[in-house]
N, CA, C and O atoms as a GROMACS GRO file, in nm:
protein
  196
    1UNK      N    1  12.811   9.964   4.898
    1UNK     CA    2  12.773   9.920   5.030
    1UNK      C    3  12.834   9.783   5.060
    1UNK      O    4  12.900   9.778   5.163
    2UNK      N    5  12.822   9.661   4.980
    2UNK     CA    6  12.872   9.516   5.004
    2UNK      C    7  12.987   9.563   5.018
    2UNK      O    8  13.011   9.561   5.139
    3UNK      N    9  13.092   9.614   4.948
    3UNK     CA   10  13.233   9.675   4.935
    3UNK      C   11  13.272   9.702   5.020
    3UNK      O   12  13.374   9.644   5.058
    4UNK      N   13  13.202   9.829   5.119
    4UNK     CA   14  13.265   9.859   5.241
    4UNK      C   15  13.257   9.732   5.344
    4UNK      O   16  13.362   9.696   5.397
    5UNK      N   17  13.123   9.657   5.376
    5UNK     CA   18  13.122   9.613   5.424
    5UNK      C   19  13.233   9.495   5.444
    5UNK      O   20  13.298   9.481   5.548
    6UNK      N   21  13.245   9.407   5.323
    6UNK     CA   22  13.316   9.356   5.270
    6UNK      C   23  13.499   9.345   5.358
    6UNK      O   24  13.559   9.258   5.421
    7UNK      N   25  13.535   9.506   5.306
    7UNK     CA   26  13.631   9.553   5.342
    7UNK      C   27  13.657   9.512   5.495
    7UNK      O   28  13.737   9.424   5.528
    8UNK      N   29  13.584   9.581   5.577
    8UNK     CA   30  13.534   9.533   5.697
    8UNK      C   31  13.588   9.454   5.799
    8UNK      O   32  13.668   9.469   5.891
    9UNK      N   33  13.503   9.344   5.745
    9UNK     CA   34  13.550   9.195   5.788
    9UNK      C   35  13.634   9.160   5.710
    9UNK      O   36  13.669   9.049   5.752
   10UNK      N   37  13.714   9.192   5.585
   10UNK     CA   38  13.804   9.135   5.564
   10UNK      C   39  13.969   9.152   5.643
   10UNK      O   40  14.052   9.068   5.678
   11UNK      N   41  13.966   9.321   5.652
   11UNK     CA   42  14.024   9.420   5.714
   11UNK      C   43  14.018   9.375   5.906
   11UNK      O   44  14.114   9.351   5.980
   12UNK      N   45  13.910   9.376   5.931
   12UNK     CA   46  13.878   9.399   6.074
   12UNK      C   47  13.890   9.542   6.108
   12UNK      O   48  13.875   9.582   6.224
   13UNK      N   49  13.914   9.615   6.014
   13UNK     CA   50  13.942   9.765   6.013
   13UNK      C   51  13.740   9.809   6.103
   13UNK      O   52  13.631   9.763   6.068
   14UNK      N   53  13.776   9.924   6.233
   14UNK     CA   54  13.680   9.968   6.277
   14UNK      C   55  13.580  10.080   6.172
   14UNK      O   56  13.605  10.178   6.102
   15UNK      N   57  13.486  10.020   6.200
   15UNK     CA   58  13.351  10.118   6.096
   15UNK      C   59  13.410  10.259   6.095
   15UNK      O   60  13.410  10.317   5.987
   16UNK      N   61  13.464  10.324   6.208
   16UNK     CA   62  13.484  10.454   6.187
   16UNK      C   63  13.590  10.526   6.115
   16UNK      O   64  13.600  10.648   6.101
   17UNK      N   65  13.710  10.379   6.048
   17UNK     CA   66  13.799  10.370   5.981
   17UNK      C   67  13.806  10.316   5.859
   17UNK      O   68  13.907  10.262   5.815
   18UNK      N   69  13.675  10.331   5.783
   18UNK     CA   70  13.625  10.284   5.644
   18UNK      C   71  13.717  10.392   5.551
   18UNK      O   72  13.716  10.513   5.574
   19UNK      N   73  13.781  10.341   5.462
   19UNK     CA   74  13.810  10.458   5.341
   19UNK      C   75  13.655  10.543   5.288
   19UNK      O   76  13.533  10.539   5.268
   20UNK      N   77  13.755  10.603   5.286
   20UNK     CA   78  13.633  10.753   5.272
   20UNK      C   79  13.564  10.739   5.145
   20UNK      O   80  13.452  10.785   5.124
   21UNK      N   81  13.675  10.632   5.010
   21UNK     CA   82  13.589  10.645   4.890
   21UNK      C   83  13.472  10.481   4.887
   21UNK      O   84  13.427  10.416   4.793
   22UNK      N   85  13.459  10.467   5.037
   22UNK     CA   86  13.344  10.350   5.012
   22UNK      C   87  13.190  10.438   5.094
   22UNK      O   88  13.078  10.389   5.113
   23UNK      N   89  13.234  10.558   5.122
   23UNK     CA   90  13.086  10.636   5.154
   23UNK      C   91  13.082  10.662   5.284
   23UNK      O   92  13.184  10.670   5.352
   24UNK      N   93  12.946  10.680   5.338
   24UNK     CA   94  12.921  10.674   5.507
   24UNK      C   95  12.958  10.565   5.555
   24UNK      O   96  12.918  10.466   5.494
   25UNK      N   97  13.035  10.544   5.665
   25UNK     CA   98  13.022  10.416   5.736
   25UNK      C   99  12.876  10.442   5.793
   25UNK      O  100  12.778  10.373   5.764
   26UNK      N  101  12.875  10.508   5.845
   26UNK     CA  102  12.724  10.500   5.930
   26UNK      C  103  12.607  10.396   5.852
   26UNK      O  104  12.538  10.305   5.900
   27UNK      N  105  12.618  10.467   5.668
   27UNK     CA  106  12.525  10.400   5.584
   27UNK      C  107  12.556  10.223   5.561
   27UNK      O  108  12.485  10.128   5.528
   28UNK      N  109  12.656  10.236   5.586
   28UNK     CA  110  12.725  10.072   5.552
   28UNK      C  111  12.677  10.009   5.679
   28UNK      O  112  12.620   9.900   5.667
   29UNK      N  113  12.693  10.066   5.812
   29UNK     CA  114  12.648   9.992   5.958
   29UNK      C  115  12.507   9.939   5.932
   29UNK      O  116  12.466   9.823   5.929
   30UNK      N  117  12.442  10.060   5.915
   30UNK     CA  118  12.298  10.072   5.916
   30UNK      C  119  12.247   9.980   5.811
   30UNK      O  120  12.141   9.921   5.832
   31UNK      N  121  12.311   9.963   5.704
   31UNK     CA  122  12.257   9.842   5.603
   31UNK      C  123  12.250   9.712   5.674
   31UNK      O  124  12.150   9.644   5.698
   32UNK      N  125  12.395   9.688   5.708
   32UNK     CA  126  12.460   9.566   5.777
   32UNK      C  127  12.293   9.564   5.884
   32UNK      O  128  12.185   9.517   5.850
   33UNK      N  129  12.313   9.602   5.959
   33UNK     CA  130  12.176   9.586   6.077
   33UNK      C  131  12.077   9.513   6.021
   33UNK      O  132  12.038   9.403   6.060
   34UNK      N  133  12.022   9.600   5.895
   34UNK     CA  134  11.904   9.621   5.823
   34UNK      C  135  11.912   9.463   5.779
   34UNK      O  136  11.804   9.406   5.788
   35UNK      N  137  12.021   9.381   5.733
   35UNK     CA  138  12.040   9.282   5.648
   35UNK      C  139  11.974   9.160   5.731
   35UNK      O  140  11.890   9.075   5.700
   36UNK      N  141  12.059   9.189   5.870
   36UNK     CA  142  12.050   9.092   5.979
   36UNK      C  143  11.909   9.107   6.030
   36UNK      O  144  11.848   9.014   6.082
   37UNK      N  145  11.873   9.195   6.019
   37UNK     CA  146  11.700   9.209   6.073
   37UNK      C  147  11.628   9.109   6.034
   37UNK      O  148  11.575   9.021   6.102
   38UNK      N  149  11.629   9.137   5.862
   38UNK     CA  150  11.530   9.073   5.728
   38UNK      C  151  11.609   8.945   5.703
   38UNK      O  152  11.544   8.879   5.621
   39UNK      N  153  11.730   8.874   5.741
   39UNK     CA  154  11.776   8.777   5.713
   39UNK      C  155  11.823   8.790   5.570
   39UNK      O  156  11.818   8.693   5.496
   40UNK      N  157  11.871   8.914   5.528
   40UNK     CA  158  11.935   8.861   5.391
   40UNK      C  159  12.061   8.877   5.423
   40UNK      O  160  12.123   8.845   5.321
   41UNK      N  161  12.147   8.912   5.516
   41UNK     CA  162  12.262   8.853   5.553
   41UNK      C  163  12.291   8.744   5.539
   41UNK      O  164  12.392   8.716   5.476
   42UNK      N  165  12.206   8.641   5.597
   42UNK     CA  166  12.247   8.494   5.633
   42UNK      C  167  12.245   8.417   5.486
   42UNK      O  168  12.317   8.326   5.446
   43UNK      N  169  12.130   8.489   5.416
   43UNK     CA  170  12.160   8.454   5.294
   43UNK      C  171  12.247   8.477   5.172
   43UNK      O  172  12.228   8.410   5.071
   44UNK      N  173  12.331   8.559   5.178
   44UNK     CA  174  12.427   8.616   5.140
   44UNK      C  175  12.547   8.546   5.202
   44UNK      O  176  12.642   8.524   5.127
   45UNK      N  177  12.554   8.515   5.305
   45UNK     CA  178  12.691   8.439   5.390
   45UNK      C  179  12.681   8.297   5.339
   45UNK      O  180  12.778   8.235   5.297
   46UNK      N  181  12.487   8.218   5.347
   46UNK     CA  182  12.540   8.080   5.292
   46UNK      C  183  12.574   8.112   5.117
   46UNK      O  184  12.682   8.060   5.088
   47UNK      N  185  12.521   8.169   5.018
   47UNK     CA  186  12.572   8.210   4.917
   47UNK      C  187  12.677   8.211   4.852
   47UNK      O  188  12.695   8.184   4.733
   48UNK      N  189  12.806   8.269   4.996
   48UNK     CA  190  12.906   8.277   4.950
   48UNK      C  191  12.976   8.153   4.973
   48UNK      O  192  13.097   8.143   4.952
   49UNK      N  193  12.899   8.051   5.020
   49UNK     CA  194  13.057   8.010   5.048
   49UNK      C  195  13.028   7.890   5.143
   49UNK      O  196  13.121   7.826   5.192
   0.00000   0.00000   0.00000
């Protein structure tokens, strides 16, 4: 899941253009959402960096 996402924004490549061996995009969107909801996105972004 981090992987695709990852990919992503590194890429700018569109969700519906995820390589196929990182899974559902749908499941990768839907995390991403999920992250930003609960704030463990933001914590993960200051984390990195």
């Amino acid at each position: 899941m981090i992987d695709a996402i990852a990919c992503k924004y590194r890429t700018g490549t569109p969700w519906m253009e995820l390589p196929e061996h990182f899974g559902s995009w749908k499941g990768a969107h839907n995390q991403l959402w999920k992250w930003a909801a609960n704030g463990t996105r933001e914590k993960l972004v200051h984390s990195c960096g």
